[in-house]
N, C-alpha and C positions, 0 to 999 in steps of 0.2 A: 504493500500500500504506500509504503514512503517514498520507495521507489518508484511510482508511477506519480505520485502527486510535487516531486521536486524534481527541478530542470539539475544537469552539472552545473552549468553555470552560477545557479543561486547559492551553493553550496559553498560555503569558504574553505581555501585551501589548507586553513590546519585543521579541518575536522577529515579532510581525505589523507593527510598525515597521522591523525588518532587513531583513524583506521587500520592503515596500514601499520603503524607503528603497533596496535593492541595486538592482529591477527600474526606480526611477528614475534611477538611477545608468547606468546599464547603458546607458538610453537616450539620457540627457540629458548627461553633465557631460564637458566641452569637456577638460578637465585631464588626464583620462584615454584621450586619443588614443593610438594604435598607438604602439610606442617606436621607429620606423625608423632614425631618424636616430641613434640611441645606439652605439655599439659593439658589437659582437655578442660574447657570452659561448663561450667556445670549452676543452675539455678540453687541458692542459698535460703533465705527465709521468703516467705511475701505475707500481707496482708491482701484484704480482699476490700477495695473499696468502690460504692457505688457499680457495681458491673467489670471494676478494671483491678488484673491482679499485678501491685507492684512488688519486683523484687528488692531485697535489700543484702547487704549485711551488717552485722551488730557488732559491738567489740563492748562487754559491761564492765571490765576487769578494774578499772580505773573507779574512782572516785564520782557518787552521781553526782556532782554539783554543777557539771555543766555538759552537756552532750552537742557535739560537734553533728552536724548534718550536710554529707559532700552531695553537692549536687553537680553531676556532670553537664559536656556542655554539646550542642547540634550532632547526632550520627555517634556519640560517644556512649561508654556506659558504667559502670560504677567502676570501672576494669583500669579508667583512666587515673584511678588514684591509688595505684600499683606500688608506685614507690615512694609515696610517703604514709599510706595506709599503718604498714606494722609500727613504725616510730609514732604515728596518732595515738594509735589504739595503746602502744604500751605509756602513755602518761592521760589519756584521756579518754574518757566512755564516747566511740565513734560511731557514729552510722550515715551505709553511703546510700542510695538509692539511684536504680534507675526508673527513670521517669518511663509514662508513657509511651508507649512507641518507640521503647531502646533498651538495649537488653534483654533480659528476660522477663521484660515487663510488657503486659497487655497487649496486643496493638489491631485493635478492632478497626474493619472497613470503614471507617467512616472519615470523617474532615476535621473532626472535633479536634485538632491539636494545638489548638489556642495558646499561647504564652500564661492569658488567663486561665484556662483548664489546666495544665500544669502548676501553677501556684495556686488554687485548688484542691488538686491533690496533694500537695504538700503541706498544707494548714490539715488537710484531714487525715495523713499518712504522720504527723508528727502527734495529733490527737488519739488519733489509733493506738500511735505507743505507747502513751503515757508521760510523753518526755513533758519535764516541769520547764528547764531553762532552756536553751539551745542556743549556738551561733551558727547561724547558716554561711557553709561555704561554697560559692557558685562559681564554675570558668565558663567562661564566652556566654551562648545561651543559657546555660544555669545563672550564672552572673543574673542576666534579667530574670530569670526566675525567682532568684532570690530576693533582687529588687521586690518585685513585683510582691512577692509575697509578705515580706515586711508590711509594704502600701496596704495591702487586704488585711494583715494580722492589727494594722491601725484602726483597720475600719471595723475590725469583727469584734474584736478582743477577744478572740479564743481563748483556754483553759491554761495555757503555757505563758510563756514570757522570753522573747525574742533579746538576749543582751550581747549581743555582737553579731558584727557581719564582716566577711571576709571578698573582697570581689577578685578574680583573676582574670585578669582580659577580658572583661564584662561586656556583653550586650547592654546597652542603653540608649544612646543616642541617635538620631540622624546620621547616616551613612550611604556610603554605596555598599548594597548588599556584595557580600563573601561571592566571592567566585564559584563554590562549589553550593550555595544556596539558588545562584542565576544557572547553575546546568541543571538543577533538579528543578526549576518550576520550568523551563522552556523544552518540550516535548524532543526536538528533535536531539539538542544535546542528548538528552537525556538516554536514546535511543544507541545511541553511541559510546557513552558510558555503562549501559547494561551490554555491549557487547565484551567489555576489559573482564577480569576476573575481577571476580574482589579481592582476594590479595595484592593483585597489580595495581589498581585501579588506590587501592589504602597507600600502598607505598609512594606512587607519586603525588597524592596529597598532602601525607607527613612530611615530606620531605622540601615541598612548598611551605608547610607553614612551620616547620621546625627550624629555628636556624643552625642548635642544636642539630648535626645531622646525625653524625654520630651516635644520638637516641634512637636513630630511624634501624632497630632491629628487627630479626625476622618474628621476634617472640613477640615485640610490641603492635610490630603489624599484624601478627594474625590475632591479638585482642582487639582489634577493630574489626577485622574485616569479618570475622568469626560470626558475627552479630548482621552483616548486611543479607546473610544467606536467610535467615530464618524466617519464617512462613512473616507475611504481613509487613516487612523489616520496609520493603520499595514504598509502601503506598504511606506509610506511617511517616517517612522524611521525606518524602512529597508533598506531603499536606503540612507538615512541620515548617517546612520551605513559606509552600505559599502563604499562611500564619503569622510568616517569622514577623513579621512588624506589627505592633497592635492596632488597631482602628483609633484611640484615644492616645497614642504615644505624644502628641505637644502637653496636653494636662498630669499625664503622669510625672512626663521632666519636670514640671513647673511643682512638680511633691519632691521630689529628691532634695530640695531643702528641709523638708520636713523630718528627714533620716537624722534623730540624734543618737543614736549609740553610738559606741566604739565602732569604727569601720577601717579595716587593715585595705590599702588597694595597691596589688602587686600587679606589674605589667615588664612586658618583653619589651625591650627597647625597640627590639627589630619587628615587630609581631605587621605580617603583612594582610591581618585579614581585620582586625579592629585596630583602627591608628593611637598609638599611643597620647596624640591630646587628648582621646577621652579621658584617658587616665587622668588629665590634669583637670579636666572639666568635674570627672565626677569629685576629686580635691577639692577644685574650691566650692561645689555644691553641698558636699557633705561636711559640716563645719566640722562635725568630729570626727574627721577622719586622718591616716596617713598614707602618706602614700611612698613604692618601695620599686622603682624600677630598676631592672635589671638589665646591665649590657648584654652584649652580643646573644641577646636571647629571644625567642620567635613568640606565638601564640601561644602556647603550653609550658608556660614555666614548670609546673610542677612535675611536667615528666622531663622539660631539658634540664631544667638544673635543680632537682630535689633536694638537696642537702641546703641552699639557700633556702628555699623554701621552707624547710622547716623548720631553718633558724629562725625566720622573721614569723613565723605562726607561732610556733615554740614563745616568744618574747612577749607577742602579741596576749596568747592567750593566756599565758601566769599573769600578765596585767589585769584579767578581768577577774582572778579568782580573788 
């Protein structure tokens, strides 16, 4: 059908190089062997909320006076907080969550992947728990999730009490959508990108947004790509895509002054998918906040350089105990 309905000539020349470049790929490149020998990826606790089952894991070992809540970030899953996970969990009661439509969490036919329906389940997935205090910590779209969720936990006053917030490369602002957000809402890219593996297809987008390359492993790629195969994974960051910005995003910004907690905001110098003045916007919007950016570092600080990261969280959060 695609083929009869577009001319060659419409066609721009590097998507006939994707082409070609993917169907050599596919055949040839030795790097991209089968993952057997890796660990296998496996569902951990869920709850069951409203119709959608989200996955988690828990860590209680630590002291409850404060419970940390990771919140991943666009096509990611709780998998992305790999390496700074064990060093949380051994000084603080941690829990990751993947959201809707990522992981092994839920991901029903439908459209509903609202920024809003995410911070939703998050106010009702933290209820669920039991959790009394919490600091929520969000990268890229988590980041607005977490935003997002504070702004509703203002409005609701749920059962809990929200005393810190951690942003990492955060969604908020006015932007040009992410590169890999524009091939998933525009059909024919997209056609194109379901022909790469998913392993291929992970590795040259880590490797785009990592400047860290050197993190770009074969063990870390296949915790992404592991997740894109699974029944419902296409349509659920399709609709995540088309979503991604809110209908009401000028009014929400115009609240991000109202953010008084402690707010930690760590950003990649280099990060080519959210420009790092956000970082400095969300700064002077959140009066209490700091902010902690890191050189020659991409989108994902906490998988390129973990050991900073969990300095500046580490500092951050004996502050609030």
């Amino acid at each position: 059908m695609i083929g009869n309905s577009l001319k060659c000539s419409r066609i721009a020349p590097h998507i006939f190089l994707l082409l070609t470049a993917t169907l050599f790929v596919a055949c040839a490149t030795p790097g991209l062997a089968p993952m057997a020998n890796l660990s296998s990826l496996a569902p951990s606790e869920t709850v069951y909320i409203d119709g959608i089952t989200l996955n988690y894991t828990s860590s209680t070992i630590a002291p409850e006076d404060v419970t940390l809540v990771l919140i991943h970030g666009f096509g990611a899953s709780l998998e992305t907080w790999y390496d700074v996970y064990p060093s949380l969990s051994a000084q603080f009661r941690v829990v990751r969550l993947d959201l809707k439509g990522h992981g092994f969490s839920s991901k029903p036919e439908d459209d509903n992947y609202t920024l809003d329906e995410q911070a939703r389940l998050v106010i009702a997935f933290i209820t669920k728990l039991g959790l009394k205090r919490v600091v929520l910590i969000g990268h890229s779209f988590g980041g607005g999730v977490a935003v997002l969720t504070y702004l509703r936990y203002q409005d609701q006053k749920p059962s809990f009490d929200i005393v810190g917030m951690v942003l990492i490369d955060s969604a908020g602002y006015p932007q040009a959508l992410p590169f890999f957000v524009k091939a998933l809402r525009d059909p024919v890219r997209r056609f194109f990108i379901y022909l790469m593996s998913s392993e291929f297809r992970t590795r040259l987008l880590l490797e785009r947004v990592f400047s860290v390359t050197s993190q770009v492993t074969p063990e870390r790629v296949h915790r992404y790509a592991y997740f894109f195969d699974l029944p419902g994974s296409r349509n659920a960051l399709e609709q995540t895509a088309k979503h991604i910005v809110p209908p009401d995003v000028d009014q929400l910004i115009l609240r991000f002054r109202q953010i008084s907690i402690p707010t930690l905001i760590i950003w990649g110098e280099r990060d080519s998918v959210i420009p790092v003045e956000n970082a400095h916007k969300f700064a002077q919007d959140i009066k209490t906040s700091r902010l902690a950016v890191f050189p020659e570092t991409g989108h994902v600080p906490h998988e390129e350089r973990p050991a900073q990261v969990l300095k500046e969280l580490g500092d951050f959060l004996r502050a609030l105990q």
